[in-house]
C-alpha positions in Angstrom: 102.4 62.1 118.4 100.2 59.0 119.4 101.9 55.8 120.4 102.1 53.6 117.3 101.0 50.8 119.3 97.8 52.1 119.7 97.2 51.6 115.4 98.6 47.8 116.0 96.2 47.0 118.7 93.0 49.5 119.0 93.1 50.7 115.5 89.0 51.0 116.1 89.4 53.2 119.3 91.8 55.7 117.3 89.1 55.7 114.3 86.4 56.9 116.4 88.5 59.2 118.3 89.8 60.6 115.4 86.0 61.1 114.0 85.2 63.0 116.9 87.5 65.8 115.7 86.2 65.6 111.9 89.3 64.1 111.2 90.0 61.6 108.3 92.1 59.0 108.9 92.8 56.6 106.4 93.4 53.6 108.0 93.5 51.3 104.7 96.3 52.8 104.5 97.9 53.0 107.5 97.0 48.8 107.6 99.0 48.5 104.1 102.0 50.4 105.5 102.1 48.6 108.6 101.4 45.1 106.6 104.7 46.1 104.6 106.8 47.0 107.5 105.8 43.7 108.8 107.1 41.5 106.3 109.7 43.6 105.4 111.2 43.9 109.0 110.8 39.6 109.2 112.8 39.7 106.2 116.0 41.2 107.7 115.6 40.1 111.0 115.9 36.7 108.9 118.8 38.1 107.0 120.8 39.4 109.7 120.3 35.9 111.3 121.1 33.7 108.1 124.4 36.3 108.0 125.3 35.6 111.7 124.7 31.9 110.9 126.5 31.7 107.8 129.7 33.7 109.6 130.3 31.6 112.3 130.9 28.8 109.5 133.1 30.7 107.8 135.3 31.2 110.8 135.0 27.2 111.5 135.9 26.6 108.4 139.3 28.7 108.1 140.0 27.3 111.7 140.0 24.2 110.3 142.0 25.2 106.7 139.0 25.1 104.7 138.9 27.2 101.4 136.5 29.3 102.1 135.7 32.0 99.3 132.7 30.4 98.3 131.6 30.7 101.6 132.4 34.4 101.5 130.8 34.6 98.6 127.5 33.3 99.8 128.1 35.9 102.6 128.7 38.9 100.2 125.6 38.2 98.6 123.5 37.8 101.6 125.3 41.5 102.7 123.7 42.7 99.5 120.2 41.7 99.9 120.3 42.6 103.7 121.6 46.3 102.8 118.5 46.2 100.5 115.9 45.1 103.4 117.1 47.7 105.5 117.1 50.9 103.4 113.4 49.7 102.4 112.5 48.9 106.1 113.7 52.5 106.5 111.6 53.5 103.6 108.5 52.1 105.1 109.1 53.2 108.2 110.0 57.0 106.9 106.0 56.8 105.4 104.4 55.6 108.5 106.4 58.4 110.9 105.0 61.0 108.2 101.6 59.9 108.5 102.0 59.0 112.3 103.3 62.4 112.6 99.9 64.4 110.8 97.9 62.3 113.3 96.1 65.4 116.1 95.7 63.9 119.4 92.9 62.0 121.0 91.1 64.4 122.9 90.0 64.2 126.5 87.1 62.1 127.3 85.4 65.3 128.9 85.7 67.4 125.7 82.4 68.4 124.1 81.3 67.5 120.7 81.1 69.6 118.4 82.8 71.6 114.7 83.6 74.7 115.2 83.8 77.5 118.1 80.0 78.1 117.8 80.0 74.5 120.1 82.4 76.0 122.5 81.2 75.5 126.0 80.8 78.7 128.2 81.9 77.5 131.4 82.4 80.5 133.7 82.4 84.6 133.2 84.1 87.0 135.7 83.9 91.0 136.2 80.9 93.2 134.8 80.7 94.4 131.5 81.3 98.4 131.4 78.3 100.3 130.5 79.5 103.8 128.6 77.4 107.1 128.4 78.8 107.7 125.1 79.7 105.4 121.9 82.4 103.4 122.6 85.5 103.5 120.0 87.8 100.4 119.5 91.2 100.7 120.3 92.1 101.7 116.5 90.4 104.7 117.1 91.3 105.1 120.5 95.1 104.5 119.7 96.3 106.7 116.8 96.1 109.8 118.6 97.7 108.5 121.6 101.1 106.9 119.8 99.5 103.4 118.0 101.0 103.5 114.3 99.3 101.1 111.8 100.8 103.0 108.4 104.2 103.2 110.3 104.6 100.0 110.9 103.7 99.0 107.4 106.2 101.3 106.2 108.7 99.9 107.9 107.7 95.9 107.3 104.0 95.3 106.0 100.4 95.2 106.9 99.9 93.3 110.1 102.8 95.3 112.3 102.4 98.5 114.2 104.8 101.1 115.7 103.8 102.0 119.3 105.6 105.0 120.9 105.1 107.0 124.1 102.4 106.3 126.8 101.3 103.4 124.7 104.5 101.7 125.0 105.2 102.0 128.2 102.1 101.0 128.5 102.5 96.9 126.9 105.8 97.0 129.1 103.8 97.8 132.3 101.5 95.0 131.3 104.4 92.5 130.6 106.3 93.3 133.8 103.1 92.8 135.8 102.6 88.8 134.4 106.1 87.9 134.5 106.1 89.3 138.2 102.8 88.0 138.9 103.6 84.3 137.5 107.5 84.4 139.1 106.5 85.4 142.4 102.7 84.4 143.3 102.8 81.3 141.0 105.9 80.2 141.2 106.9 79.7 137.6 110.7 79.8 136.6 111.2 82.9 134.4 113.2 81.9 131.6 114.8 83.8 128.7 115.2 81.6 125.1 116.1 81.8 121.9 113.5 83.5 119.2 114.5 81.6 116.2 113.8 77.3 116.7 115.3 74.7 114.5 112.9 71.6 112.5 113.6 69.4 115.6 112.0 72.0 118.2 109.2 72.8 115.5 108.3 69.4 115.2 108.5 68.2 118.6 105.7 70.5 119.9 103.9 70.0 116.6 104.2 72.8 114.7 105.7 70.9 111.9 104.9 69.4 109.4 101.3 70.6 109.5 101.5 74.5 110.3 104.8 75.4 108.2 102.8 77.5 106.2 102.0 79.7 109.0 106.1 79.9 110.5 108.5 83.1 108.8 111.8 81.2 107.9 115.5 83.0 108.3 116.6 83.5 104.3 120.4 82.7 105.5 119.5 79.4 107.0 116.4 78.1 106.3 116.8 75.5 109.3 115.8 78.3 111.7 112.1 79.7 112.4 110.8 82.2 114.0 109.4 81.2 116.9 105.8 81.3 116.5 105.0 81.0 120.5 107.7 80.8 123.2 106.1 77.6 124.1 108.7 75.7 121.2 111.4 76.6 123.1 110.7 76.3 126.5 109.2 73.4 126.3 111.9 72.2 124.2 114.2 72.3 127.1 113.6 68.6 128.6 113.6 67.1 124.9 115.5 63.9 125.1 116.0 64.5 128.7 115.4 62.1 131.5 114.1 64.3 134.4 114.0 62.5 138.5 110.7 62.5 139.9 111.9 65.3 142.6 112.3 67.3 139.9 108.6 67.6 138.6 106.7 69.6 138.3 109.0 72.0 136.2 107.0 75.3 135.8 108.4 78.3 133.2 107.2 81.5 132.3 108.4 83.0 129.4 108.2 86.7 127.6 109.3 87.1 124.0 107.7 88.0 120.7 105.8 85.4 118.3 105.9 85.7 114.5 103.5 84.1 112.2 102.4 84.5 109.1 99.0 83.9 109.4 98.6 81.7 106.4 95.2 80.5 106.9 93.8 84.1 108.2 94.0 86.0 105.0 91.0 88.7 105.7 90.4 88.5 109.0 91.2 90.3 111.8 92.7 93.1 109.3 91.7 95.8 111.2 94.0 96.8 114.5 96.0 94.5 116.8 93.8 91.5 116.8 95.7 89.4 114.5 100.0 90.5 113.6 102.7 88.8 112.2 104.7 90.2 115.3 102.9 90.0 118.8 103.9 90.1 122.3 103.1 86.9 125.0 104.0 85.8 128.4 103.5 82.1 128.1 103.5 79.5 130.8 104.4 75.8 130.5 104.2 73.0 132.8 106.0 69.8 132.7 104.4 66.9 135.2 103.7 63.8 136.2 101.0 61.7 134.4 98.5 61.9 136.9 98.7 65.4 137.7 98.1 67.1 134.4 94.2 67.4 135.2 94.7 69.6 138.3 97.4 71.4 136.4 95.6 72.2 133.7 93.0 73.7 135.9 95.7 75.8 137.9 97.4 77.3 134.8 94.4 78.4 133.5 93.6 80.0 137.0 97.5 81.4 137.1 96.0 83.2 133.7 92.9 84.1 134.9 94.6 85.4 137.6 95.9 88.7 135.1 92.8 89.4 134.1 91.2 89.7 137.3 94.1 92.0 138.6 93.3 94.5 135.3 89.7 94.1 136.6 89.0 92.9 132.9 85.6 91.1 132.0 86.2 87.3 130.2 84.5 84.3 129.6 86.3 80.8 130.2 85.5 78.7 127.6 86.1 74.9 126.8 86.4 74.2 123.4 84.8 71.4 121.3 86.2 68.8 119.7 86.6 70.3 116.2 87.6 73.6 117.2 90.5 72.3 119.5 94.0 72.6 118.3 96.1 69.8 116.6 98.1 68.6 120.2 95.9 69.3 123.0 93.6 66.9 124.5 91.9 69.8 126.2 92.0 73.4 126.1 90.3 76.4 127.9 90.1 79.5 126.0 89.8 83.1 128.1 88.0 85.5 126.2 88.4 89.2 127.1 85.6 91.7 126.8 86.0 94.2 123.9 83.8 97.2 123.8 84.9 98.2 120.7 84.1 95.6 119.1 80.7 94.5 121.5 81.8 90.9 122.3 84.3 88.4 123.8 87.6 87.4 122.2 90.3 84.9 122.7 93.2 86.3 125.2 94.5 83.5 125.8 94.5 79.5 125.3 95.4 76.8 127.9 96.1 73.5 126.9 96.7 70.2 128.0 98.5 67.9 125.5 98.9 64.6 128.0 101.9 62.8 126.6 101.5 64.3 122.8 104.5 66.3 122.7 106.4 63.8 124.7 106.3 61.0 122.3 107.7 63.3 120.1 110.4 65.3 121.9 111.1 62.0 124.0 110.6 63.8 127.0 110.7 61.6 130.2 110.7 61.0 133.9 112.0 58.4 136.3 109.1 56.5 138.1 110.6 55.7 141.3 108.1 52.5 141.6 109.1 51.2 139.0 112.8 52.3 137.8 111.6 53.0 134.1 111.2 56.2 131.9 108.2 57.3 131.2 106.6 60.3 129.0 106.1 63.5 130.7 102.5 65.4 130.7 103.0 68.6 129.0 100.6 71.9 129.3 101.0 75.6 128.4 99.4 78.8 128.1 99.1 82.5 127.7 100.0 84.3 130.9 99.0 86.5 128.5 98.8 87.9 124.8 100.0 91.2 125.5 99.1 93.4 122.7 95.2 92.0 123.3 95.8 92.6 126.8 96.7 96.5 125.9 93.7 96.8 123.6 91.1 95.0 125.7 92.5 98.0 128.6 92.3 100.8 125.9 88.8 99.4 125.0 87.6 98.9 128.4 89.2 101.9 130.5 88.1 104.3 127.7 87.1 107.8 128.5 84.3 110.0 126.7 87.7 112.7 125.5 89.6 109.7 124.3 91.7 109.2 126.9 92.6 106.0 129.1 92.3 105.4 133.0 95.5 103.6 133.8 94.0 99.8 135.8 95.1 100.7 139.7 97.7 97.5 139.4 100.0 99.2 136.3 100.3 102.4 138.0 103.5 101.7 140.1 105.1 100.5 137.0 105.0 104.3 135.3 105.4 106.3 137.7 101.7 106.7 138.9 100.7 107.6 135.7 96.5 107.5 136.0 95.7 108.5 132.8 97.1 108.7 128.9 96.0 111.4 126.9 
């Protein structure tokens, strides 16, 4: 959420920030509401007062044997039209947080224009592309002989979920064990264990609600629960409304768990395979800092996932994305795109953000500045550490033998058993 004080006073500045991500802000509007909440708010404040005033006469009077039920009556009155202030001040101000609320965030000054991911910036690639002496199959292929279920899993739940079993299995656990140790113990991250479901408050304090609630599964028993669509609701949902001391920052997590959405605005895409699931595997990482260090962390989490793909010996691209392709809350984001041979180009793996102090306004997340004695927001940033199930296919796709099989990457080995190969 932006600061509301920068509508009052660089109403301008938000415009053309806000044009930079194709977005239309209606700022008649926003100047109408704001006009209202003006008067209306000068209005109480001059009720409350004329109450106050009107009080203190009443107790001189009765101190003095007055009869004082007009007077009271007078005061009744004014109780009346002050209850009626307030509940439209509330009103007004209900409107504005709504609008205030479906508001993205002013992007960084060193993101790219642009509309969509065909402006995406290429701004590094790692590892060489592998170079096959037969066709290369995709991992849908590759995977149903070797224990990847796509009619299994639709059985059980729908399209969009899969049934792994065996090698393949063990497989996505190997590759999940090897982040979360990687991120613990070379990175220093805090591995942290949360719940899957998240309430409205959690939702919308790292911006998934109002705007995505199409894309989050509700629990029919409670429909204040969600599924957590990324772990990066509830981890970073651990310093809402919390003060932190300046020794404590930076607060680094790493987190595995399953994310469920219903990708709402995907319908026919991605059908095929793994690519895009209602239920998915992800080692996220989240960073809570100072102000003035997000830039440098923002460049380090992305290395921490780079990091992954460079121990699978995995081709990617880093990419930084334009203005109208980056999300709703981050002013910046890097996207690492794996190599897939399957399908003959790169594709997201993961996506590293920096929201600045976004998701702090909202989840009034804060820090003491020792200069100064105050609060202050909190920079938030977080990433995939990575996707896991695109992790297992880009590793299918890329370690691929001519009979069908798959070389195990030299890193995974230890974690079955020196298993080289799945056939």
């Amino acid at each position: 959420m932006l600061d509301p004080r920068l509508f009052r006073s660089e109403l301008d500045y938000v415009q053309q920030q806000l044009q930079r991500r194709n977005f239309n802000f209606d700022a008649n509007g926003y100047q109408i509401l704001e006009e209202r909440r003006k008067d209306i708010q000068v209005k109480t404040q001059e009720l409350q007062s004329e109450r106050n005033t009107r009080s203190k006469i009443i107790g001189q009077a009765k101190a003095q044997g007055q009869d004082i039920q007009p007077l009271l009556d007078q005061v009744e009155n004014l109780g009346d039209q002050l209850k009626l202030a307030e509940t439209e001040l509330q009103d007004v101000q209900a409107q504005l947080t709504i609008l205030l609320e479906g508001i993205p965030n002013i992007l960084d000054e060193s993101v790219p224009a642009g509309k969509s991911d065909t402006d995406n910036i290429e701004v590094s690639r790692w590892g060489n592309i592998p170079v096959f002496d037969f066709a290369p199959k995709d991992h849908v292929d590759l995977g149903e002989p070797l224990g990847m279920n796509f009619e299994l899993g639709a059985k059980i739940a729908s399209a969009r979920f899969v049934v792994l079993t065996g090698k393949l299995a063990s497989l996505q656990r190997a590759i999940i064990q090897l982040m979360l140790d990687t991120h613990s113990n070379e990175h220093q991250y805090q591995e942290t264990y949360v719940p899957f479901m998240a309430n409205a408050a959690s939702l919308r304090g790292t911006g998934q609600l109002p705007k995505f609630e199409a894309d989050l599964f509700t629990v029919k028993n409670d429909p204040t629960l969600y599924l957590i669509p990324t772990a990066e609701v509830p981890v970073t949902n651990i310093v809402r409304d919390v003060i932190l001391e300046a020794k404590q920052l930076p607060l680094k997590f790493v987190c595995h768990s399953p994310c469920f959405r219903s990708e709402a605005g995907a319908y026919g895409s991605d059908v095929r395979g793994m690519i895009r699931q209602h239920q998915f595997e992800k080692v996220e990482l989240v960073q809570i800092v100072k102000p003035e260090e997000s830039v440098q962390a923002h460049e380090e989490l992305t290395a921490h996932a780079e990091t992954i793909l460079k121990k699978l010996q995995l081709p990617y691209r880093k990419v930084l994305l334009c203005a109208g392709d980056t999300g709703f809350s981050s002013a910046k984001t890097y996207d690492l795109e794996v190599w897939l041979p399957g399908q003959q180009k790169y594709r997201e793996i993961s996506s590293c953000s920096n929201f600045k102090d976004f998701q702090a306004r909202r989840l009034q997340a804060r820090w003491r500045n020792p200069e100064t004695g105050k609060p202050e927001l909190v920079h938030t940033l977080n990433g995939s550490g990575l996707a896991a199930g695109r992790t297992l296919i880009a590793i299918m796709e890329n370690y691929q033998n001519a009979d069908g099989s798959i070389t195990v990457p030299e890193v995974l080995r230890h974690y079955l058993g020196g298993l080289e190969k799945i056939s």
